[in-house]
N, C-alpha and C positions, 0 to 999 in steps of 0.2 A: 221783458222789462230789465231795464239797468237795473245792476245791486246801486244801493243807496249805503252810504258808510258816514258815518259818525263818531264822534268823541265826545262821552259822560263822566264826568266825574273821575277823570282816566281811566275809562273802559273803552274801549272799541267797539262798534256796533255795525253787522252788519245786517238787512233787512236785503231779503231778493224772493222774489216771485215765486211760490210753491204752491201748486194746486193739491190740499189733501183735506178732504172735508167739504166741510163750512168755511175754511179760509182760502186766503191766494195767495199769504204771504208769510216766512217763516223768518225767523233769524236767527242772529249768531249775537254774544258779549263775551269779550274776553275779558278778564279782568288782568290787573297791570302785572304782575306774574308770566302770564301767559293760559293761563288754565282759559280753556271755553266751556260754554254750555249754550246747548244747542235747542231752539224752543219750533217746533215741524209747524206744531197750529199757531202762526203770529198775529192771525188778523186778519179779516177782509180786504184793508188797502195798505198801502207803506205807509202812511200818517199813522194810523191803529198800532202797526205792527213796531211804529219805533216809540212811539207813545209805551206802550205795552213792555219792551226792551229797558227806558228808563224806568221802569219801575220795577222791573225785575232787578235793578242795578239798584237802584236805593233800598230796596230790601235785603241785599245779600251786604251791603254797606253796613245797614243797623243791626242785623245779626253778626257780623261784625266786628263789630264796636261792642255789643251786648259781652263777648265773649272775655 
């Protein structure tokens, strides 16, 4: 499987193919700094697993913001 890449909220996202588990897809968000974080279980498919990525990214947004 192609990686699949995207832009959130200026983060970077990538989703690519990883068999570990229950899932088949893991991914990568950088955030605009450069700092990544790396999530191995993303999800069953690359919809899931990018789905999954923006919400990891609007979570670490309003933490944040809270600070």
């Amino acid at each position: 499987m192609k990686e699949i890449q995207d832009v959130y909220r200026g983060w970077n996202i990538t989703v690519a193919g990883a068999e570990k588990l229950c899932s088949h897809f893991s991914f990568t968000i950088t955030d605009p700094s450069g700092k990544a974080q790396n999530v191995a279980m993303g999800g069953d498919n690359a919809e899931r697993a990018l789905e999954r990525a923006k919400e990891l990214i609007d979570m670490e947004v309003e933490f944040a913001a809270e600070e």
